[in-house]
C-alpha positions as CSV (number, residue, x, y, z in Angstrom):
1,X,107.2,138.9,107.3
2,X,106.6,140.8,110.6
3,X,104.3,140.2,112.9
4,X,100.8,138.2,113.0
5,X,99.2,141.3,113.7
6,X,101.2,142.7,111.2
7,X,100.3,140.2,108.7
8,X,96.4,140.4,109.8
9,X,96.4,144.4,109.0
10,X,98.1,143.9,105.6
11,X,95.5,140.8,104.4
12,X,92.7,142.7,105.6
13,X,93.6,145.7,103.6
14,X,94.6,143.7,101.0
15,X,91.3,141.8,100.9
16,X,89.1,145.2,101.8
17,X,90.9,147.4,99.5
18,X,93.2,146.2,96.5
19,X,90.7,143.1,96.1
20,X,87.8,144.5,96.4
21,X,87.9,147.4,94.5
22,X,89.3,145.3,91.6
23,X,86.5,143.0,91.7
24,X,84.0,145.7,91.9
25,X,85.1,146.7,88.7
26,X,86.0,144.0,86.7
27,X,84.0,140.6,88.5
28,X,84.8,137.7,88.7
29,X,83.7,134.0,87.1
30,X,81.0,133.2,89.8
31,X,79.8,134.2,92.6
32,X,81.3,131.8,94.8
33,X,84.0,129.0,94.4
34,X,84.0,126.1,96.2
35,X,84.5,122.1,95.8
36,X,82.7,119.0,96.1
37,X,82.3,118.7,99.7
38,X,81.1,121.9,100.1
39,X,83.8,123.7,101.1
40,X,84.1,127.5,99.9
41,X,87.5,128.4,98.4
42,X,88.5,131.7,99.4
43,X,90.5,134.0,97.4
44,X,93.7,133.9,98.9
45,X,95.3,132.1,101.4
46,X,98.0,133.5,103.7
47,X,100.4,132.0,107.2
48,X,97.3,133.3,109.1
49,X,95.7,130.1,107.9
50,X,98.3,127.6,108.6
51,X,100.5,128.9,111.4
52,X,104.0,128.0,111.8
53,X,102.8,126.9,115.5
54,X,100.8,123.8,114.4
55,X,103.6,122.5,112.0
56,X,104.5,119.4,114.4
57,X,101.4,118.4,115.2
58,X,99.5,119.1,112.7
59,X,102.3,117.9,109.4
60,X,105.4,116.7,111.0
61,X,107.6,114.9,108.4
62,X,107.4,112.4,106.2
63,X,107.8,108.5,107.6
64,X,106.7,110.0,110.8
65,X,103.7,110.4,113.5
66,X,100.7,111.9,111.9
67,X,102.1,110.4,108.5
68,X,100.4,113.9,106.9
69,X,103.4,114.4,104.7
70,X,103.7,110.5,103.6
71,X,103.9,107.3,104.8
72,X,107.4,106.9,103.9
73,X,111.0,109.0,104.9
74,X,111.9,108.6,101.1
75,X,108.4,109.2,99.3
76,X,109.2,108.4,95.4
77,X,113.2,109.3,95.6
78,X,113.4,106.0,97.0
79,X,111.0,103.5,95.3
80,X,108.2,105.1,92.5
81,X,105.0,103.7,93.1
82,X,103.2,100.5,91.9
83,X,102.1,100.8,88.4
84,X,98.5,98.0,89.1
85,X,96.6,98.6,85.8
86,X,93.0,96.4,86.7
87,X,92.7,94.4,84.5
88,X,90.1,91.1,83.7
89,X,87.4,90.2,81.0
90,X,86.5,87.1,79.3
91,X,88.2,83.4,79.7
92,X,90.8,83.1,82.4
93,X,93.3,82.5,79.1
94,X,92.2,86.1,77.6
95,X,93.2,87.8,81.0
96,X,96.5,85.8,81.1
97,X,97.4,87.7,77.6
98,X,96.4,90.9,78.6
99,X,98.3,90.9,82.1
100,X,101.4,89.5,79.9
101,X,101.0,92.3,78.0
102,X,100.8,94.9,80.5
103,X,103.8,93.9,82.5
104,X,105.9,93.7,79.1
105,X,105.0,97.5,78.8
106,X,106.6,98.1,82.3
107,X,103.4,98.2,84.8
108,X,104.9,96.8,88.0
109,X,101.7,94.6,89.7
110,X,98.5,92.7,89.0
111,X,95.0,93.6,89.5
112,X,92.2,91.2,88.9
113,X,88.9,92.0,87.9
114,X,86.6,89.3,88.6
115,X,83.1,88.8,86.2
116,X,79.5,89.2,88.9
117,X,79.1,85.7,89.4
118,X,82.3,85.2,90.8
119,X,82.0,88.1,92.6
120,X,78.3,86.8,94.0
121,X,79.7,83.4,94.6
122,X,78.3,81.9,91.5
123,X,79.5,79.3,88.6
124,X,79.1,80.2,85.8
125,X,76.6,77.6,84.8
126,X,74.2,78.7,87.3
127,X,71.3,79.9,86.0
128,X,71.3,83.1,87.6
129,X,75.1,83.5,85.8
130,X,73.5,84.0,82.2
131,X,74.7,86.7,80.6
132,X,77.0,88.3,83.0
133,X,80.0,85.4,82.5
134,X,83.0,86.9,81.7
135,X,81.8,90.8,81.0
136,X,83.1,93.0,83.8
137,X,85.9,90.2,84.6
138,X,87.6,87.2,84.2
139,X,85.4,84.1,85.0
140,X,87.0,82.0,87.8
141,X,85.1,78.8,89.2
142,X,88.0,76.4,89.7
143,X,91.7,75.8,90.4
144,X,92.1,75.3,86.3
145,X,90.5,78.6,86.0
146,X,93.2,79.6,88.1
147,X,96.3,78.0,87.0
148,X,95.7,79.4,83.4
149,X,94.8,83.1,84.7
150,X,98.7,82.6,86.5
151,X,100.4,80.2,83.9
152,X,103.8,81.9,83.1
153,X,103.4,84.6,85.8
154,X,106.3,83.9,88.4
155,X,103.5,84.5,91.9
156,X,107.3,85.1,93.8
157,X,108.2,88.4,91.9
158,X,104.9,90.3,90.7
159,X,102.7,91.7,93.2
160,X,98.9,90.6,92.5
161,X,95.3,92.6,93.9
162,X,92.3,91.0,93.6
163,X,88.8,92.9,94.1
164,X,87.0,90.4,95.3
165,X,84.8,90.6,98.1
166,X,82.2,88.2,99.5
167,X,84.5,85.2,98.0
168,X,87.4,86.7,99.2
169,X,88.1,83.6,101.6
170,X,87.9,81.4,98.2
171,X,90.2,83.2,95.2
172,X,92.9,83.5,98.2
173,X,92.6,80.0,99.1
174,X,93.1,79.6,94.8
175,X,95.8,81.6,95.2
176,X,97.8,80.3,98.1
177,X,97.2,76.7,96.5
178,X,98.7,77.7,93.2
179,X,101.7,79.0,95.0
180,X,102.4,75.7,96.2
181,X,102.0,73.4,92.9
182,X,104.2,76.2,91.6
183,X,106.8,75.9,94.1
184,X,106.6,79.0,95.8
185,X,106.1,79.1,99.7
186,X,103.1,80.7,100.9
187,X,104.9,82.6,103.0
188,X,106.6,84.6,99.9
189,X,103.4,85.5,97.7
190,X,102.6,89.0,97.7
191,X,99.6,91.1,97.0
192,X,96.1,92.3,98.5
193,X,92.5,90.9,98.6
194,X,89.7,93.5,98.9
195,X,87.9,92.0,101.2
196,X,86.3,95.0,102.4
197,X,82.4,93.9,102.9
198,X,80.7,96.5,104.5
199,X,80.9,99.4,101.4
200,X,79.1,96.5,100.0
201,X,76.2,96.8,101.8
202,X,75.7,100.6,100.9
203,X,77.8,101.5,97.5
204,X,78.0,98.5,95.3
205,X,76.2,95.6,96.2
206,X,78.2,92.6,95.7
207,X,77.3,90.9,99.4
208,X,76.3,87.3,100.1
209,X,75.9,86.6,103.8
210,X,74.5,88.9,106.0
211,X,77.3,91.4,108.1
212,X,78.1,89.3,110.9
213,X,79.0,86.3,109.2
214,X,80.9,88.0,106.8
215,X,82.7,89.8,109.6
216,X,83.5,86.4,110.6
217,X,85.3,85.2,107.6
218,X,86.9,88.4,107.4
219,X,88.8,88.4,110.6
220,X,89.4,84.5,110.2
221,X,91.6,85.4,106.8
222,X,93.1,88.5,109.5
223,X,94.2,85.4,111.9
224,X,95.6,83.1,108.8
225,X,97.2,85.4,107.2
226,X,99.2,86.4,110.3
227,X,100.4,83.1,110.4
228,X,101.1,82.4,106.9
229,X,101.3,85.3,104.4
230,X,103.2,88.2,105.9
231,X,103.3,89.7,102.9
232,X,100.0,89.7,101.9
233,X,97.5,93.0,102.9
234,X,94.6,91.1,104.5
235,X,92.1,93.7,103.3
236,X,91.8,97.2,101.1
237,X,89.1,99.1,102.7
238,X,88.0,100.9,99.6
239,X,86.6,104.4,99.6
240,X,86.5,104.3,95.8
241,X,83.5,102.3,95.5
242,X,82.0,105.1,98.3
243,X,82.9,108.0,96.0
244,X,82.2,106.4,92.2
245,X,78.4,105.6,93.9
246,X,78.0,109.7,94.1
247,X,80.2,110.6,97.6
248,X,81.6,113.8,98.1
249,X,85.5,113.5,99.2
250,X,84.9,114.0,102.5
251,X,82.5,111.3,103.2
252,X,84.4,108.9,100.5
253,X,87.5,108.9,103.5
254,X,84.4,109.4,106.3
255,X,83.0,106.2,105.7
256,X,85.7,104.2,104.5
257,X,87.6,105.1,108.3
258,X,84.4,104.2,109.6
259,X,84.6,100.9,108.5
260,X,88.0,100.2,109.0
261,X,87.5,100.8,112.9
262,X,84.4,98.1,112.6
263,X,87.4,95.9,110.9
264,X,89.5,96.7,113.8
265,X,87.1,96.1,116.7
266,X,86.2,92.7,114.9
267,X,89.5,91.7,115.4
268,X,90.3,92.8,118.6
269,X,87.8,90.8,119.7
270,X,89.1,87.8,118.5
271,X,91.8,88.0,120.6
272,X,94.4,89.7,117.7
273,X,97.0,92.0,118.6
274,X,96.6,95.4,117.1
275,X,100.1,95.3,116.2
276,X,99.6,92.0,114.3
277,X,97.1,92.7,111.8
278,X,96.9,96.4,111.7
279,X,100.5,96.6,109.5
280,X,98.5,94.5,106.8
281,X,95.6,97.0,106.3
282,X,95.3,99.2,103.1
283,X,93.3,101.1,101.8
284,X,91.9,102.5,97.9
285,X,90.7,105.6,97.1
286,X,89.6,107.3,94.3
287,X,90.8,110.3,92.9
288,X,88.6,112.9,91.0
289,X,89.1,116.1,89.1
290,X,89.4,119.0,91.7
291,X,93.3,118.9,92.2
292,X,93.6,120.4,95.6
293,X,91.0,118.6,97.2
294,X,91.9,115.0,96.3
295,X,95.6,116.1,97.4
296,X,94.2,117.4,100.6
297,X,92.0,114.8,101.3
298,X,94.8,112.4,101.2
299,X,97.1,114.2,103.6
300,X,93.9,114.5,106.2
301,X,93.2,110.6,105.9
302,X,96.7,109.3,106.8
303,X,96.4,112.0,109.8
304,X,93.1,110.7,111.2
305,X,93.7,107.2,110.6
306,X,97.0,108.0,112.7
307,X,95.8,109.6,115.5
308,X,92.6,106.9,115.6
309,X,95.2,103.7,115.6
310,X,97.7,105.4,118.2
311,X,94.9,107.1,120.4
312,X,92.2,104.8,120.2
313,X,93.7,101.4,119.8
314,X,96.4,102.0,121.2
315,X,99.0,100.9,118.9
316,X,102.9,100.9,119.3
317,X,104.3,100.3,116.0
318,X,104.1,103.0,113.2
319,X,103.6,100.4,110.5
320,X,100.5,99.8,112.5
321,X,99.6,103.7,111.7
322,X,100.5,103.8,108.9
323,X,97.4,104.2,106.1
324,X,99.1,103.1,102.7
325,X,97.0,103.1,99.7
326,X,96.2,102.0,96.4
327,X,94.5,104.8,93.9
328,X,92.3,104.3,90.8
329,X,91.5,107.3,89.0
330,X,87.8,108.3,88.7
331,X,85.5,105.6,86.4
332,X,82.0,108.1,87.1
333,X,84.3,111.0,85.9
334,X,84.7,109.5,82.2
335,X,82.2,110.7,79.2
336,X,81.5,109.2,76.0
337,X,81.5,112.6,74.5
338,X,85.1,113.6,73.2
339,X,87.2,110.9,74.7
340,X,90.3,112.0,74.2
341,X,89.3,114.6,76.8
342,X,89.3,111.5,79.2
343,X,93.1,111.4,79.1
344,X,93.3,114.7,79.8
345,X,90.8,114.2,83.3
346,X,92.9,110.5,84.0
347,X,96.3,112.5,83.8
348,X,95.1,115.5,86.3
349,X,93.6,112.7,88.8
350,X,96.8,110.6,88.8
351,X,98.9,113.8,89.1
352,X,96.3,114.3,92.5
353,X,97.3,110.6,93.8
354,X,101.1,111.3,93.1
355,X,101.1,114.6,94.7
356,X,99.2,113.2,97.3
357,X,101.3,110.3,98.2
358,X,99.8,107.2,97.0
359,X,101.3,103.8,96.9
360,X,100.1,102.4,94.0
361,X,97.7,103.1,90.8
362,X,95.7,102.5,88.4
363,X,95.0,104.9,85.5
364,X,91.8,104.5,83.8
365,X,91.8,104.1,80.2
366,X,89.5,106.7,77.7
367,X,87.3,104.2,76.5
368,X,85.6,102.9,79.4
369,X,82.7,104.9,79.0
370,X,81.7,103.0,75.9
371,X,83.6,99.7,76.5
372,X,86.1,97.4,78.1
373,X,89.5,99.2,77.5
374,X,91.5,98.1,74.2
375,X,94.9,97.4,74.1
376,X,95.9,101.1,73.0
377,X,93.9,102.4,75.4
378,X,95.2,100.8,78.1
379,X,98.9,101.5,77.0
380,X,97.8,104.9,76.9
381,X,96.6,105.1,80.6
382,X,99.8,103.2,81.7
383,X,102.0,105.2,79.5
384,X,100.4,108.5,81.5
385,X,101.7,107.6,84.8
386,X,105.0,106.3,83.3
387,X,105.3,109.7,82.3
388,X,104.6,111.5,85.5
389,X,107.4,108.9,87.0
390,X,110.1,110.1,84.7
391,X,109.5,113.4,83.2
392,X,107.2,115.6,85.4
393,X,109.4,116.5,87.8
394,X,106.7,115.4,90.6
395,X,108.5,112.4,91.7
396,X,111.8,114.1,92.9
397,X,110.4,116.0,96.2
398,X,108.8,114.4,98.9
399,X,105.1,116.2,99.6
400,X,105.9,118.9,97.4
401,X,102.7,120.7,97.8
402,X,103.3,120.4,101.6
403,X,103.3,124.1,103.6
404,X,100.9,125.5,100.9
405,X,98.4,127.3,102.8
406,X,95.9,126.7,100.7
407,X,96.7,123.0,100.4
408,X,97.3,123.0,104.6
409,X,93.7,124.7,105.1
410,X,91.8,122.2,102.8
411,X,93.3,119.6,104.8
412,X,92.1,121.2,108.1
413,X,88.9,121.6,106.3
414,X,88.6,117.8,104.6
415,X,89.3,116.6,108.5
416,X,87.4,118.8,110.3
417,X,84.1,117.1,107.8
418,X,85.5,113.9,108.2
419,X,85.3,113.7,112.1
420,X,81.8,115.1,111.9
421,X,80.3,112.7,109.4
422,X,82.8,109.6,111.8
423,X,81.2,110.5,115.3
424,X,77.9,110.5,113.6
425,X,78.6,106.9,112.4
426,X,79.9,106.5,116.0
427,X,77.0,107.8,117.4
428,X,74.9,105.5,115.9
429,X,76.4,102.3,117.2
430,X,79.0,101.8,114.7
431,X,78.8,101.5,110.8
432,X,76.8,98.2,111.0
433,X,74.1,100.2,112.9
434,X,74.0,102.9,110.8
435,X,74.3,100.8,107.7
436,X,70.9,99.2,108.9
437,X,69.7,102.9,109.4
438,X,70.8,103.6,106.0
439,X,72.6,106.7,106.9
440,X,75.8,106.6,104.4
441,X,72.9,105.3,101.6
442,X,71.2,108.4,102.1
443,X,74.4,110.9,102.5
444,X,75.7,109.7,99.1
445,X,72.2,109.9,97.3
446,X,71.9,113.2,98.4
447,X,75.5,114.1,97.6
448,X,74.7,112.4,93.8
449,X,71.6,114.0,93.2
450,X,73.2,117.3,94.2
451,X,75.8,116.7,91.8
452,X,73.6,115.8,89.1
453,X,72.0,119.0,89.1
454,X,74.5,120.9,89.6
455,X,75.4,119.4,85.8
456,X,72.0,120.2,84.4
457,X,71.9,123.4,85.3
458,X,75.3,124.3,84.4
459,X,76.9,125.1,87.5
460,X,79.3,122.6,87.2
461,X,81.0,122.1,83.7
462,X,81.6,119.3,82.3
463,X,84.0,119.7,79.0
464,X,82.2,118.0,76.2
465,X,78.7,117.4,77.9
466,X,77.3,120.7,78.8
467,X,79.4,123.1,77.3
468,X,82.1,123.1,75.0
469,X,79.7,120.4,72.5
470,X,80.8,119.7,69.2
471,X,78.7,117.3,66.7
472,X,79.8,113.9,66.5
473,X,78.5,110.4,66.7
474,X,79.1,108.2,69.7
475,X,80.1,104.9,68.2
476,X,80.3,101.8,70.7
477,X,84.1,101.2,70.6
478,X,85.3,97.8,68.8
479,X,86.4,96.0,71.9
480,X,83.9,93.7,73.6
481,X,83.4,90.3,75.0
482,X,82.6,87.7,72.6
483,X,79.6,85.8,73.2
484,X,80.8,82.6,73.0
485,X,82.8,82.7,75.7
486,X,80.2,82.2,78.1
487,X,79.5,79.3,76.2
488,X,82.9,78.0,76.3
489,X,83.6,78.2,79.5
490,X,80.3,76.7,80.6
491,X,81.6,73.8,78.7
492,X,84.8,73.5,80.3
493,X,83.4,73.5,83.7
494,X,81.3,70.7,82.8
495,X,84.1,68.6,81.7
496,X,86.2,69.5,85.2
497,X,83.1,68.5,86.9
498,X,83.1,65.2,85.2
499,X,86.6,64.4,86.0
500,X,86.7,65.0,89.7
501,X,86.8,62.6,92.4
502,X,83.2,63.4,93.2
503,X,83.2,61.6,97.1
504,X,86.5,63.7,97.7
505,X,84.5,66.9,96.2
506,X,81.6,66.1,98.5
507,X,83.7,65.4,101.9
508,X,85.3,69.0,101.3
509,X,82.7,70.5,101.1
510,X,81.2,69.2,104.5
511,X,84.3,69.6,105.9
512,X,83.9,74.0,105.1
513,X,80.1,73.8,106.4
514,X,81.3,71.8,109.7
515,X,83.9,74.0,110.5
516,X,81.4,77.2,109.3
517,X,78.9,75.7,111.6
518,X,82.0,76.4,114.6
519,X,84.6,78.5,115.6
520,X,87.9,76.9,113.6
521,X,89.5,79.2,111.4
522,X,87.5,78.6,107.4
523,X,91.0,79.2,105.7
524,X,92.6,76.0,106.2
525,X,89.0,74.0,105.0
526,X,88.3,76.6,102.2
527,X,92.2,75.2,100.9
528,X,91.7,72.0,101.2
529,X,88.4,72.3,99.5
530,X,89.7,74.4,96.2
531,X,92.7,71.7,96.3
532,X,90.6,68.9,96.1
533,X,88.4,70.2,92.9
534,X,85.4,72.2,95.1
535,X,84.3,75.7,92.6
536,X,83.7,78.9,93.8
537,X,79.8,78.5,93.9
538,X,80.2,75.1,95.8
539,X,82.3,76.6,98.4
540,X,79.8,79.8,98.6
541,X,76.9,77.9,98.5
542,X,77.7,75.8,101.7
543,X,78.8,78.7,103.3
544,X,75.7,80.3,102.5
545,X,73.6,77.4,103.6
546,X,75.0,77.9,107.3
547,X,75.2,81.5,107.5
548,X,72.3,82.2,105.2
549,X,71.7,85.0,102.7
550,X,71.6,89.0,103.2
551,X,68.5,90.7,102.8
552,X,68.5,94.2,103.0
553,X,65.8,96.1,104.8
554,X,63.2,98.6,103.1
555,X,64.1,101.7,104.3
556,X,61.8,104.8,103.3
């Protein structure tokens, strides 16, 4: 190769001369290149980009210190990652099917998608519940809801997420109960709540209590979980909720770091070891179209959140620096136009998480823009990353893009950003602070907006929507949620109401808003609460009445 200076003569000729010359004569596509964070993508990429001198520091190896190259010495050669296809709509008895389905095809984990009232800490025969029961999830209010979402699904062998937020504390409390009137010790379930409040507040809305309080329960499920569910990752601090509301990719991981250090401060201070809770934190991205980028952005967020737990907190294990992380391809990035060009976008975005070294995923199905997924779509989307698993090739080498300079230099680039957009956060007081000063509200509005014209005037193509258009009509797709259900289930509820031991319902409950009113741990009351007949609303709603309820400020 000769020398640096060598190299810096030839690439300068190169770039002066043979390049420039050629695109004087013959163009090229646009006048510049670049991807959604703003970065400009050069022609060419040489060594003089990523020297050989920062390879330690900077990449390392796999399953070691910064983690750039993986999390893990044996990537996919060892173990493939976990197929999780989200899944949840309708009656708890409808979801049971469909996840009974999906593992029979060969996915490998549960997700649960839970319907807004749940999610809001709602029954479903609250008022404020009609018309959303059972649509974007499964309806859960009780332990029956519960048993009958699980019945026939062994909780010792599969593997279950749940996004759920504000009731996080409640639908694990479900879950650990169900594990024991099934036989299975608590200590053996296996899974991942969401838990992950504070994107919440500024992406998607689903928040109850105002931050503190929430903070609170959060870092009480951190402590009891410790003690009792080893197994079991405490929280997924999701950036994909950051990035589907209009992020770039550098402030998806930007933000969603920034709130996993307000996690991690919330815990230290309540007297947890870094080293306890830290090797139960995950995190979920999203992964878009531009190849590179998602790839790169990955490898620079498993460096940062590295160098942050070692350097900054001060922790000694590597599990504790470790960032693992579940994927979801990108929801925003589907169109109703041509959707069979939607499996084409979900395969390039779960190539990006493979190639990038994701744990687990989910692969969107074509037909979300019109509709909940059908069963053909969603055999489709799994049968894409079963693909990739066995005949792409990608899962043989560990980091195979790894020591492209291209690749190497977006990473420098994506963590470069990230740091910027983090010490602003920091500067601010922290991401509750700058939540109240609705600084990530206004980076990702701007960041959408920009986006959105960037679509309408053509500068950014999308296949099927502004170019490439073909005459067709868009026909909402067969499979919906019947609107009985909401009925049904309305009716059920009222008959487990009826049947409970109403004086044993109501002591419960006191018990959660005594113990909320304190300092004791809400886990072990929350349990005893969902054991002894108490719904998701009760629970929520006592909880509310002693922490009270979030209102955001107006911020012009």
């Amino acid at each position: 190769m000769g020398t640096e200076k060598e190299l810096e003569k030839k690439f300068s000729e190169w770039k002066e001369e043979t390049y420039a010359s050629f695109k004087e004569s013959r163009g090229e596509r646009k006048e510049s290149f670049g991807t959604s964070s703003g970065f400009r993508i050069d022609p060419l990429y040489t060594p003089l980009h990523s020297p050989d001198s920062e390879y330690l520091e900077k990449s390392g190896f796999p399953g070691c210190y910064p983690f750039t190259r993986g999390v893990y010495p044996t990537l996919y050669r060892g173990r493939l990652w976990t197929m999780r296809q989200y899944a949840g709509f309708g009656s708890a008895a409808e979801t049971n099917a469909r996840f009974k389905y999906l593992l029979e095809k060969g996915q490998t984990g549960l997700s649960v998608a839970f319907d807004l009232p749940t999610q809001m800490g709602l029954d479903s025969d609250d008022e404020r519940s009609a018309g959303e029961v059972g649509k974007v999830g499964v309806a859960i209010d009780s332990m029956d809801d519960f048993r009958t979402l699980f019945s026939g699904i062994p909780l010792d062998k599969v593997s279950t997420s749940m996004t759920i937020n504000s009731t996080a504390a409640i639908l694990l409390a479900m879950y650990a109960a169900l594990a024991e009137e099934t036989g299975v010790p608590v200590s053996g379930i296996s899974g991942t709540i969401q838990n992950d409040i504070l994107k919440e507040y500024y992406a998607r809305g689903t928040y109850i209590y105002p931050p503190e309080e929430s903070m609170r329960i959060i870092t009480d499920i951190f402590a009891w979980c410790r003690e009792n569910t080893p197994r079991w990752n405490t929280i997924s601090i999701s950036g994909y909720h950051i990035r589907e509301a209009g992020s770039t990719a550098a402030e998806e991981v930007a933000f969603t770091l920034s709130d996993a250090v307000t996690y991690i401060e919330a815990a230290l201070t309540t007297g947890l070891d870094i080293d306890e809770f830290a090797p139960r934190l995950s995190f979920f991205f999203g992964v878009h179209n531009n190849l590179f980028e998602e790839v790169a952005k990955f490898r620079a967020a498993r460096r940062i959140y590295a160098r942050i737990m070692k350097e900054r907190f001060g922790a000694r294990k590597k599990k504790s620096m470790m960032l693992r992380f579940h994927s979801q391809t990108a929801g925003c990035s589907l169109t109703a136009q041509q959707i069979e060009n939607n499996v084409v976008r979900v395969t390039i975005q779960a190539l990006a998480a493979v190639l990038g070294g994701t744990q687990s995923l989910h692969t969107n199905s074509k037909d979300e823009a019109l509709t909940l997924p059908s069963e053909d779509s969603v055999l489709t989307a799994l049968r894409t990353q079963q693909l990739l698993a066995t005949e792409a090739g990608v899962s043989e080498s560990i980091d195979p893009l790894g020591g492209s300079y291209f690749i190497e230099k977006m990473t420098d680039d994506l963590e470069e950003r990230i740091l910027e957009l983090m010490n602003k956060v920091e500067e601010m007081g922290g991401m509750i602070k700058a939540i109240e000063q609705h600084f990530p509200q206004r980076q990702i509005e701007k960041s959408a907006y920009r986006y959105q014209k960037e679509i309408e005037s053509g500068d950014r193509v999308i296949v099927g929507v502004n170019k490439y258009k073909v005459d067709e009509s868009i026909v909402q797709a067969d499979f919906s949620v019947d609107e009985e259900v909401e009925k049904r289930h309305v009716a059920s509820l009222a008959r487990f109401k009826k049947s409970r031991d109403s004086a044993l319902v109501e002591n419960s409950l006191e018990e959660v808003e005594k113990v909320a009113s304190g300092d004791d741990n809400l886990m072990p009351p929350i349990i005893r609460a969902v054991k002894n007949g108490c719904t998701v609303g009760e629970i929520s709603g006592r909880l509310e009445k002693v922490f009270g309820r979030y209102k955001p400020s107006v911020h012009i």
